[in-house]
Structures are given as structure tokens and as C-alpha cells.
MILOVEX-367837 format. One record per residue (C-alpha): x, y, z; residue in three letters; residue number from 1. Coordinates in steps of 0.02 Angstrom, whole numbers, plus 50000, padded with zeros to 5 digits. Example, Ala and Ser with C-alpha at 12.3 -4.5 7.8 and 13.67 -1.06 7.14 Angstrom:
<sites>
      u      v      w  resn  resi
  50615  49775  50390   ALA     1
  50684  49947  50357   SER     2
</sites>
This chain:
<sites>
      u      v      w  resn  resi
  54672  51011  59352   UNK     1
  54746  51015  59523   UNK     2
  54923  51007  59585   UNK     3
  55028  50876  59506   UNK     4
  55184  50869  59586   UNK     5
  55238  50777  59757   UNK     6
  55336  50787  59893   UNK     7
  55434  50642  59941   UNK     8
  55404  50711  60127   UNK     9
  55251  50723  60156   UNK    10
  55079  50635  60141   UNK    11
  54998  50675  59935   UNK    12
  54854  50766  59973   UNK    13
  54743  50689  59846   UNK    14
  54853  50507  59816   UNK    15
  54862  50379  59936   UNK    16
  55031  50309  59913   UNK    17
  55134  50390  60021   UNK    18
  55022  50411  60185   UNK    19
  55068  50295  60335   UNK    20
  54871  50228  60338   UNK    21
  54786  50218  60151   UNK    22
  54623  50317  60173   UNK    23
  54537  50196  60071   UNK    24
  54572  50032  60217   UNK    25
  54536  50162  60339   UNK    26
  54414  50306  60291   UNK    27
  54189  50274  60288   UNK    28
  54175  50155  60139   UNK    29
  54005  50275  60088   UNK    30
  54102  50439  60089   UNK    31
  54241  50350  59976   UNK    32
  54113  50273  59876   UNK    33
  54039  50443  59833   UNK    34
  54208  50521  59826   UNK    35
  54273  50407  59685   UNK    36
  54091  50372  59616   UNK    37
  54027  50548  59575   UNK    38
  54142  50596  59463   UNK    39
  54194  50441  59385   UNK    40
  53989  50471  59345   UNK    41
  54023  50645  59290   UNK    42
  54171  50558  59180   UNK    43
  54045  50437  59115   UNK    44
  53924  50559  59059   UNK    45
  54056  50685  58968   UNK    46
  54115  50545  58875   UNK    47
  53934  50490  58837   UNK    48
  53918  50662  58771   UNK    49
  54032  50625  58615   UNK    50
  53904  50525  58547   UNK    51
  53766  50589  58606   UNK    52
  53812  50771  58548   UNK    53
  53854  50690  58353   UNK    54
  53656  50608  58375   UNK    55
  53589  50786  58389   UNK    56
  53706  50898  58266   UNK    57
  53689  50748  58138   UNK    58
  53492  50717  58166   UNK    59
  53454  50888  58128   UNK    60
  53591  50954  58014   UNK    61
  53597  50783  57897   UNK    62
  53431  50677  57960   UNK    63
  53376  50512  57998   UNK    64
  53500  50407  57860   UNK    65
  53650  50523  57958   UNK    66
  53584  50463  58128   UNK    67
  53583  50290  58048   UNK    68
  53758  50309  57983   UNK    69
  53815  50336  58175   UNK    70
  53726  50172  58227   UNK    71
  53820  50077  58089   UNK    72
  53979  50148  58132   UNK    73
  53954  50109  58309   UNK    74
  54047  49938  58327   UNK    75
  54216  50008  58297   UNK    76
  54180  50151  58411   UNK    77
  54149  49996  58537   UNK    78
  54293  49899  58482   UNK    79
  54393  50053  58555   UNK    80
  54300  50068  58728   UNK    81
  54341  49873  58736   UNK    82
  54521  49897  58729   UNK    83
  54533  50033  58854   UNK    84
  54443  49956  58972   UNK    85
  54555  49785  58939   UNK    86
  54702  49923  59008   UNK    87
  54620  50035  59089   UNK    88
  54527  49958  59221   UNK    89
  54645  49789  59233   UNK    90
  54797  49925  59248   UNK    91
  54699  50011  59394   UNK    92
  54657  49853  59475   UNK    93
  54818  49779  59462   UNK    94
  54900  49933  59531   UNK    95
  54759  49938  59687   UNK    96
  54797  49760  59705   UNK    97
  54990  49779  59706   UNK    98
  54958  49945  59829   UNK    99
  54857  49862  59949   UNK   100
  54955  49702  59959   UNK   101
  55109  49826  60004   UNK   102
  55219  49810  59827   UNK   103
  55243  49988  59778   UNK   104
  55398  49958  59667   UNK   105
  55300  49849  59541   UNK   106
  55131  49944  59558   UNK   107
  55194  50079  59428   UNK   108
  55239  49949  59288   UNK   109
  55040  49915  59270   UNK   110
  55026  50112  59242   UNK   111
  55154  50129  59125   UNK   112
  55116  49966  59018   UNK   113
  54916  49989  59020   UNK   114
  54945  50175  58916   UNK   115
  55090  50129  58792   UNK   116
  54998  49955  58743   UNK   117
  54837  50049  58734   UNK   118
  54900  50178  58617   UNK   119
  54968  50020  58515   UNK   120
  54801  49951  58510   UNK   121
  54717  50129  58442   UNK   122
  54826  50140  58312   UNK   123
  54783  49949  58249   UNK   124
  54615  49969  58233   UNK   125
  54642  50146  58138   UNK   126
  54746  50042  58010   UNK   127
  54612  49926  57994   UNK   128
  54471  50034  57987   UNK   129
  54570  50124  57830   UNK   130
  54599  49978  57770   UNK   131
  54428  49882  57769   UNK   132
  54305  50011  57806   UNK   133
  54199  49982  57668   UNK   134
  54203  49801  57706   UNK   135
  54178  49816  57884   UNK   136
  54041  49921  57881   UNK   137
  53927  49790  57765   UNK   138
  53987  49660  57895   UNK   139
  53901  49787  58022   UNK   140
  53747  49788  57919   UNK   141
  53729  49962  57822   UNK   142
  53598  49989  57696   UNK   143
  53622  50054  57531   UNK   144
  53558  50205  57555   UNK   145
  53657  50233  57730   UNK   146
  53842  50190  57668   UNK   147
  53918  50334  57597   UNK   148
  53879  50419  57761   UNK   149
  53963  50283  57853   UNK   150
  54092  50285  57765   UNK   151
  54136  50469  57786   UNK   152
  54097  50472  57978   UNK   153
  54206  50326  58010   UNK   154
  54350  50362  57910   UNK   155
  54382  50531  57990   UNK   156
  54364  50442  58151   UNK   157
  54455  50312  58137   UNK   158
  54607  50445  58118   UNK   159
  54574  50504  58321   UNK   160
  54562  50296  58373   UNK   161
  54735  50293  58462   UNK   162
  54686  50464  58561   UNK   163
  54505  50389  58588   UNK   164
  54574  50240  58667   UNK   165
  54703  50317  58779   UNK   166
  54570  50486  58841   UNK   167
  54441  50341  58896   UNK   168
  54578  50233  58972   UNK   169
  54709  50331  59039   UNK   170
  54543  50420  59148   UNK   171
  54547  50241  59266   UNK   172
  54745  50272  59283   UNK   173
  54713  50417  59346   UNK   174
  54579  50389  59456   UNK   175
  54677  50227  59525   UNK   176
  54801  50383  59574   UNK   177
  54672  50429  59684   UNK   178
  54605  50598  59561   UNK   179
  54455  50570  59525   UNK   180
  54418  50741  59488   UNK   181
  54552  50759  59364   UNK   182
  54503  50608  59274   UNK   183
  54323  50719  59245   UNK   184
  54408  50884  59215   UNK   185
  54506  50809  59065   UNK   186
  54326  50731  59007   UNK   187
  54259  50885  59012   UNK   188
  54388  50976  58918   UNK   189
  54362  50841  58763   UNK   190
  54172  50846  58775   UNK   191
  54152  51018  58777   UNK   192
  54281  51051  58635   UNK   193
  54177  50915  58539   UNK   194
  54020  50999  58561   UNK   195
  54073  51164  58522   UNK   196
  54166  51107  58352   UNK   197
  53993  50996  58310   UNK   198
  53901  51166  58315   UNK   199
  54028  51244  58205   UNK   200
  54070  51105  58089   UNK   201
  53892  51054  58058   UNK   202
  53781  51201  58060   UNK   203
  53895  51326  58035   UNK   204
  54015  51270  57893   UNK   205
  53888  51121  57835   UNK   206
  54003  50996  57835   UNK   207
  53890  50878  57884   UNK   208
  53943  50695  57916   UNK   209
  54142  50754  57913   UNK   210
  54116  50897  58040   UNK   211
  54033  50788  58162   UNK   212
  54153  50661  58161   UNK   213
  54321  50773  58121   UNK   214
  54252  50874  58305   UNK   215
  54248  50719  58392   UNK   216
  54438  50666  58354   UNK   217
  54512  50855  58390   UNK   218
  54387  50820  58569   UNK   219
  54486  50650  58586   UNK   220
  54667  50706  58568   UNK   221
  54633  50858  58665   UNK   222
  54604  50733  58805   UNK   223
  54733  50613  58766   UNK   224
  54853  50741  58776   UNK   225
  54800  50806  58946   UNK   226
  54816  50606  59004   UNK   227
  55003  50610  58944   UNK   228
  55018  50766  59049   UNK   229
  54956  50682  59200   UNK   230
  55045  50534  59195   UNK   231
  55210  50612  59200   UNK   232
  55178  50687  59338   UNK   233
  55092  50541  59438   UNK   234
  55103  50574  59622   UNK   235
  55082  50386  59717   UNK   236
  55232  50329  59620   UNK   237
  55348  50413  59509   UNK   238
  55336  50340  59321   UNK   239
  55495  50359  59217   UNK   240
  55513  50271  59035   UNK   241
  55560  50100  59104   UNK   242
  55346  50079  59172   UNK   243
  55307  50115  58980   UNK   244
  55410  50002  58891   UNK   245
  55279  49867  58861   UNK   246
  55324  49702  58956   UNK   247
  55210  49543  58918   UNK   248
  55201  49490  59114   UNK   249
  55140  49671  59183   UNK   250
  55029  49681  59005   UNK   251
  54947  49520  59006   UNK   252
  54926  49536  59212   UNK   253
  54842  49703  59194   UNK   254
  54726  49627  59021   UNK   255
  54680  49470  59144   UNK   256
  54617  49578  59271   UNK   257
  54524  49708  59120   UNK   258
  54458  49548  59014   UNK   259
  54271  49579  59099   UNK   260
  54237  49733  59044   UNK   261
  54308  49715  58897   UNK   262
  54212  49566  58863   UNK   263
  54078  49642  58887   UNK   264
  54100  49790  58785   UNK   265
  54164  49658  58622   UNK   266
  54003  49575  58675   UNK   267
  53924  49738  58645   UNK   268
  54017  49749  58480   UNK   269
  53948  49565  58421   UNK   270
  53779  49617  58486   UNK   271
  53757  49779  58375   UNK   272
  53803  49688  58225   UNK   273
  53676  49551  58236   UNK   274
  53564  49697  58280   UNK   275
  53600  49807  58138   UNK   276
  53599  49651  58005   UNK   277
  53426  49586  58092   UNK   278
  53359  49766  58103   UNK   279
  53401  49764  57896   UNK   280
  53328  49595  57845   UNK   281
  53176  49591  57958   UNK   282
  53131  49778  57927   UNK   283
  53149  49773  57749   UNK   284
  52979  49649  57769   UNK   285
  52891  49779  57870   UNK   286
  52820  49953  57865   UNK   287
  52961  50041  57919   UNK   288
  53084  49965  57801   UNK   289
  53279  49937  57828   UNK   290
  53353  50080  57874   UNK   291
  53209  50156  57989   UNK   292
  53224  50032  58115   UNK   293
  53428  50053  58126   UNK   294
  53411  50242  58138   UNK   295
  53304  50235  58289   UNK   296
  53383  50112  58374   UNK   297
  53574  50181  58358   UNK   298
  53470  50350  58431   UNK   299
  53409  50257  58585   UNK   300
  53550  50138  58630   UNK   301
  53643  50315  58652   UNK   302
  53487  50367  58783   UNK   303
  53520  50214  58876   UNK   304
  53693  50254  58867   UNK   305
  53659  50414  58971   UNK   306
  53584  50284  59118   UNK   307
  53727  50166  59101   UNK   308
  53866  50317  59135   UNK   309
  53767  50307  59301   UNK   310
  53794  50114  59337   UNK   311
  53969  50124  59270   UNK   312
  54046  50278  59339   UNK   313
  53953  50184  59521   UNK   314
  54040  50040  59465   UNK   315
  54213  50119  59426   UNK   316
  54206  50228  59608   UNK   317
  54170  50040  59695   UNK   318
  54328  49960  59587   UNK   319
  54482  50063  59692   UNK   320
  54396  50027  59868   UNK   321
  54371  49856  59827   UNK   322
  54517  49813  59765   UNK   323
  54631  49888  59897   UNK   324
  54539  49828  60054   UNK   325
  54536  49640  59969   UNK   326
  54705  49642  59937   UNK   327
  54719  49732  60129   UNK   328
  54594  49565  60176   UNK   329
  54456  49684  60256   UNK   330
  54328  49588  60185   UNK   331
  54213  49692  60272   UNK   332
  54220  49847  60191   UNK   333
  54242  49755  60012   UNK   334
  54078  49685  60046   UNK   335
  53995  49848  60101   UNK   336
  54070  49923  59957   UNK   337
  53973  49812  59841   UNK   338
  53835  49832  59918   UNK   339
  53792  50007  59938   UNK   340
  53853  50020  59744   UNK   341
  53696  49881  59709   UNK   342
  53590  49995  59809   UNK   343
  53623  50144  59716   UNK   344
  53627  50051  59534   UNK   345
  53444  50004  59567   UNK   346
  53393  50187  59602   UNK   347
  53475  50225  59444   UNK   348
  53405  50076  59345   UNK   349
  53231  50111  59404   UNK   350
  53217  50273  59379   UNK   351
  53275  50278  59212   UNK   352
  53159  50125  59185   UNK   353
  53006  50231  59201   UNK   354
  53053  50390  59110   UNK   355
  53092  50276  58955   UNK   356
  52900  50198  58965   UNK   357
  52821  50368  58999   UNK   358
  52906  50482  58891   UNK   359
  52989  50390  58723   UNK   360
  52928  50502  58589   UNK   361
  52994  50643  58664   UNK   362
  53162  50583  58706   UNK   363
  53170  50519  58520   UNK   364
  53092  50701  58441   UNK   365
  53287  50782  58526   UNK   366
  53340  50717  58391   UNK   367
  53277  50769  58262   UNK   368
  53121  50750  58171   UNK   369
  53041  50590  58075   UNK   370
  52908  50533  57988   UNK   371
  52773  50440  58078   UNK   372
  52824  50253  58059   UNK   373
  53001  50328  58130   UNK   374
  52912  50384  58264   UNK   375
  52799  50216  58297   UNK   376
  52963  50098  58299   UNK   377
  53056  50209  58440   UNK   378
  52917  50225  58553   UNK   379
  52882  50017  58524   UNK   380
  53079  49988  58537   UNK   381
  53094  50094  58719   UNK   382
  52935  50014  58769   UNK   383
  52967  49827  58743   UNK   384
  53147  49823  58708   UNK   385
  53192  49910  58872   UNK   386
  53030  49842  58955   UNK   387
  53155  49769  59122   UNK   388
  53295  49903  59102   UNK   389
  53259  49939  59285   UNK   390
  53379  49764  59291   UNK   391
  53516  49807  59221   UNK   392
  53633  49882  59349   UNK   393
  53643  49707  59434   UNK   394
  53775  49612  59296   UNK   395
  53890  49760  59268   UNK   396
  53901  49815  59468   UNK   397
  53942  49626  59509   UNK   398
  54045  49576  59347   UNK   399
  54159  49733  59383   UNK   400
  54181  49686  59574   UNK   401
  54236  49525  59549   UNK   402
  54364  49591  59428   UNK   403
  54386  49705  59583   UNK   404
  54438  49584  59672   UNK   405
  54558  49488  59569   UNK   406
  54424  49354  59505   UNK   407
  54416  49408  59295   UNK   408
  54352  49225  59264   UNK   409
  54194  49254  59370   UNK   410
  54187  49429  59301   UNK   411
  54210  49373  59117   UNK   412
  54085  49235  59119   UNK   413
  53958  49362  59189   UNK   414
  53986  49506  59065   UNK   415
  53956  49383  58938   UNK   416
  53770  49344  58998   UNK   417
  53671  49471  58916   UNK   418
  53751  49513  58773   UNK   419
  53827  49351  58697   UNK   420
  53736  49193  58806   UNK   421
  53545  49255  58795   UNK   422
  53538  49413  58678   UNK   423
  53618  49344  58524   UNK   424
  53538  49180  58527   UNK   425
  53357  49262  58546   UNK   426
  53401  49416  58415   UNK   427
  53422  49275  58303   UNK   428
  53282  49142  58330   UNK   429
  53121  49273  58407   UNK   430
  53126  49357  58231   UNK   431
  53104  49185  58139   UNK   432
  52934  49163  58240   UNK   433
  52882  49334  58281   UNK   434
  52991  49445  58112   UNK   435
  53040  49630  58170   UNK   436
  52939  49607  58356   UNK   437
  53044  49472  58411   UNK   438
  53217  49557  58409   UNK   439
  53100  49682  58500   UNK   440
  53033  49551  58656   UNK   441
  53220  49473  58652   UNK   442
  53280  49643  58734   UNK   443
  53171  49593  58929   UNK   444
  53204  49406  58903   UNK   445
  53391  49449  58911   UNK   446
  53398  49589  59038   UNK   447
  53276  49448  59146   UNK   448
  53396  49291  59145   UNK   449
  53555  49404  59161   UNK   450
  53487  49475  59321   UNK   451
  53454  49284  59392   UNK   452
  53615  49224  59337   UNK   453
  53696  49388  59435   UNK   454
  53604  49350  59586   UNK   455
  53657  49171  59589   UNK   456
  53846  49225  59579   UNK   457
  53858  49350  59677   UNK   458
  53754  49232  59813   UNK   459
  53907  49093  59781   UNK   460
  54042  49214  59808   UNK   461
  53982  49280  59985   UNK   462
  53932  49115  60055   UNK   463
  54142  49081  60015   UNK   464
  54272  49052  60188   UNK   465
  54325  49216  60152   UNK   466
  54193  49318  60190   UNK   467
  54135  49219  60369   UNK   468
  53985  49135  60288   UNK   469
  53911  49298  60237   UNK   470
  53768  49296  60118   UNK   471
  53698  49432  60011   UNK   472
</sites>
């Protein structure tokens, strides 16, 4: 995983603190852009893998009320993502920030605080997931005939939470130390050792819903572990136990700066349960019934998961050049930053666009089989639901940047769009018109005003003093 240590001496080979001139206010913003952005991509993916890898075992070991199970159990899984990000990303930011403006003594205090108060906030949702689970998971809309394999698959998750929450954060810690290949060598390591555990656990002692879920959490806290590693031995500053000891003003600074993609990922959280519930009452009226419907569409959100690691991991590699030439006031480069990050977000977005309206039934038949009105809802779902995904990089590419650059208001307001300001609202009033084909048509509605509502924003911020009048 590379060398660790430092030399108070001489320049860090891979960190940036202790060089005279920061490579990232001096070196070609598109070579540091695909530095930081290809494997915070390769990062995205591995952790993508966890669920994706659990969708195959459990499609073809348990079948379509399993794959079900996973979509039902998802919001919790989210509700962890949300909280790393909160410290994750507003820790890295704040750090870049502090870095760029020149305050290295208080830079390591957003480190320290962002991984002890995430492994608080792990271990809260595990107690409440013990706790409630049963509840919780008819809040998040399981059938009948889908709980008991809920119940088991989150249950033995819930016990890897605190280590899920700290692998998936601590990663933007340690790519704000300027590693991004560490940060995907320790994904790797958890993915791997998930997906090799899911082929023993599921086909090979038959443990079914357990031995998916009980491969994922050993995955997890192999990776947490290997983030504890690295952060003792962080190279731009030196962390000792003062930068963990949790500290409201370094905690809620670093959570400010995080609150947009968290927001969007609780927004993701709210979204999936009005989903699920609407996918139960609407389907139950239809041929494919209630749990059909849920089963297919917990299979594809984790597809378009696959094309979002893209957009993210672009978005993460944009987040440490941004934020340190802003805070450096090179406005310049923070703007071509952005920009060649949009450019390559709508490659992404449109090519992923087209593969999911040529070829849905055969992304769905991975995994696992179906019967035919299985079949007939995923191929309807990819092809209207995810009708304008060729969108979708533009609100998560400009939400993150203007975290980026110290503006979480802007960032919040715009993470919220899709999710929580159009999706909802249409999820719940399409269906009273249209039944089971509206929440399908709400899906291009949303992705369509999000994208307007980007481009006006984004238009706003570059026509500011700031940045000479420039315009997007």
C-alpha cells in the first residue's frame, strides 16, 4: 500500500504538505484530475462491488424474494454512505481548504475528528438497526413474503455498520493526503475478501441470506482496519490522539462542508422508501404483484450504481484540486477543474445511457433468472425510468464542487433536486393518475428539471466577481 512514513526533511513523495510549491496550485489541472480521478473511480467501483456481488450470489443461490430482501434493506445501507460522506468528504475539504489557505497546524484536527465521529455514528445506527429492525424494515416497505429475508440480511449487517462507515469514509482522508492509490488498494482488499466469502458462504456452505451479508461485514472491517493503519501513519501532517478527540468546532466545520453529499445520499434514503412502499401498493394492483416490481428495481438501481462510481469517483478526483487552488484564489484552474470533470461526466452519462436502452434484459438475466412478468418490468423500468440517465452527471459534478469550494448551502440545495424536490413529489402523485407506470415516467421528469436547475447554478456562480465575469 505504499510507503507510509515521512521525512521531516524532505519533500513526501506522494503528499503535498511538506513541498515548498503544492503540486496541485502548480502541476496541469488534467493530469491531476486523472491522477486523483482514476482511482477514486476504481475506489468507487470496488465499493460498488459489495452490493453488486450480494445481487448475484443472492439472485442465484436464494432468488428473486432474496434479491428483493437486498432492495428493502437498502436504506440503512444508505443511511451509512450518508454519514461518511457528512465526514468524509467535509473532513477532506476542510483539510484542502485549511492547506491551501496556509494553516497546517489546524488542518489535521478535520482528519482526526471526521474518523472518530464517524465510527460514533456506525455504531448508532447498528444499535438502532438491532433495535428496530423489524420495524424499520415495514417503514421501508417489505412484503410479507420478503421479511424474514430482510430481516436476516440486515441484522448481520448491521453488526459491520461502524467498519462500513469508516472503510467508505476514511478512503477521502486518505486521498485528501494526496494517496489516491491507497485509498483503492484498501477497496480492493474489502471487495475482493467480500466476493470471495459470498462464493463460499452462499454456494458453498448454503447459508444463503446470512453468508451474503456476514461476507460483506468481515469485507468492511478488513478495510476499516487498513484505514486505521493509514491514518497513523499520515504523511502531510502527523496525527497524534489530540486530532481524534472529537471537538464540536472542527466536527461541525468538517459536517458543514460534507452536508451535500450527504444530503443527497439521505435524499437517496427518503427516495427508496417511497419507492419500495409505492412499488408495494401500486404493484399489488398489477400483473406483476408487490414484490416483483421491488426485486427488479433494488437489481437495477445497483446497475446504475456501477455508472454513478464513474461520476463520483470524477467528482471526488475534482474535490482536492478545487478546493486547494480556491482557497490558493487561482480561480482559474478551479474553474478548469470543473469543467473538464463536466466533460468527462457526460461521456460517462451517455454512454451508459444507451447500453441501458439497448441491452436491459440481459443486464437483468446476471442476476439470476425470473419469470416472464419479472422480466417485462426490468426491461420497462431501464427503459422509461432511466429514459434521460445520460443527465445525470450534471447535479452531482456541480453539487460536489461547490462544496469544493466552501459553498455547502449551494451544494445542499442542489443535491436535494432530484431526489427530494421533483422525485418524491412525482413518485407520489404520477401513480394516482397513471398506477405502477407513473412512478415509472417520474424517473426522466426528475433527471430533466434537475439538469436545468444545475445549469442555472452553476451559470450564477461563474458570472460571480470572483471568477472575472466568466460564464460557463
Amino acid at each position: 500500500m505504499g510507503n507510509f512514513g515521512h521525512n521531516n526533511t524532505e519533500p513526501v513523495a506522494e503528499g503535498f504538505g511538506r513541498e515548498r510549491k503544492n503540486p496541485l496550485g502548480t502541476q496541469p489541472v488534467g493530469t491531476l484530475l486523472r491522477r486523483f480521478a482514476i482511482p477514486s473511480i476504481v475506489a468507487m467501483l470496488v465499493n460498488s462491488l459489495y452490493n453488486i456481488v450480494d445481487q448475484f450470489f443472492i439472485g442465484h443461490g436464494v432468488g428473486a424474494l432474496g434479491n428483493a430482501a437486498t432492495s428493502i434493506s437498502f436504506p440503512l445501507t444508505i443511511c451509512c454512505l450518508s454519514i461518511a460522506l457528512l465526514l468524509g468528504i467535509g473532513g477532506a475539504s476542510a483539510f484542502n481548504l485549511e492547506m491551501g489557505a496556509g494553516n497546517k497546524e489546524t488542518a489535521g484536527y478535520f482528519i482526526g475528528n471526521a474518523a472518530s465521529v464517524m465510527l460514533m455514528g456506525g455504531a448508532a445506527v447498528t444499535v438502532i438497526a438491532l433495535l428496530f429492525s423489524r420495524q424499520l424494515l415495514l417503514l421501508f416497505g417489505s412484503p410479507e413474503d420478503v421479511l424474514d429475508y430482510a430481516l436476516t440480511y440486515m441484522r448481520t449487517c448491521a453488526v459491520g455498520y461502524p467498519a462500513a462507515v469508516l472503510a467508505a469514509g476514511g478512503a477521502h482522508l486518505i486521498r485528501a493526503d494526496g494517496s489516491p492509490n491507497t485509498t483503492m488498494l484498501i477497496n480492493l482488499a474489502g471487495a475482493v475478501t467480500n466476493t470471495v466469502l459470498d462464493a463460499l458462504f452462499v454456494f458453498g456452505f448454503h447459508w444463503g441470506m446470512f453468508g451474503a451479508a456476514f461476507a460483506t461485514v468481515i469485507g468492511q472491517v478488513l478495510a476499516a482496519v487498513l484505514v486505521l493503519v493509514y491514518l497513523a501513519h499520515y504523511k502531510t501532517v502527523k496525527l497524534t490522539m489530540k486530532h481524534f478527540v472529537p471537538n464540536t468546532e472542527y466536527a461541525f466545520r468538517a459536517a458543514s462542508l460534507g452536508t451535500a453529499s450527504c444530503i443527497t445520499q439521505l435524499s437517496l434514503m427518503v427516495f427508496q422508501i417511497v419507492m419500495n412502499n409505492s412499488l408495494r401498493y401500486y404493484g399489488q394492483f398489477s400483473v406483476y404483484g408487490s414484490s416483483i416490481p421491488i426485486a427488479c428495481v433494488g437489481v437495477i438501481t445497483k446497475v446504475s450504481q456501477v455508472a454513478f462510481a464513474f461520476i463520483i469517483g470524477t467528482s471526488q478526483g475534482m474535490q482536492p484540486i478545487a478546493s486547494f487552488n480556491y482557497g490558493a484564489k487561482q480561480y482559474d484552474r478551479v474553474r478548469e477543474d470543473y469543467k473538464l470533470a463536466i466533460k468527462a461526466g457526460a461521456v460517462i452519462s451517455i454512454t451508459a445511457g444507451i447500453l441501458f436502452m439497448i441491452f436491459p434484459r440481459q443486464i437483468i438475466s446476471i442476476f439470476g433468472d425470473g419469470s416472464q412478468e419479472y422480466f417485462q418490468f426490468g426491461v420497462l423500468y431501464f427503459r422509461i425510468y432511466l429514459m434521460l440517465f445520460s443527465l445525470c452527471f450534471m447535479v452531482p459534478l456541480t453539487s460536489n464542487f461547490f462544496t469544493s469550494i466552501g459553498k455547502p448551502k449551494n451544494g445542499t440545495f442542489l443535491s436535494l433536486t432530484r431526489q427530494i424536490i421533483f422525485l418524491v413529489p412525482l413518485i407520489l402523485i404520477l401513480p394516482l393518475f397513471f398506477g405502477i407506470n407513473g412512478i415509472l415516467f417520474a424517473g426522466p421528469i426528475a433527471d430533466g428539471m434537475a439538469f436545468l436547475a444545475a445549469i442555472i447554478m452553476i451559470r450564477r456562480e461563474f458570472r460571480l466577481p470572483e471568477w472575472h465575469g466568466t460564464v460557463v
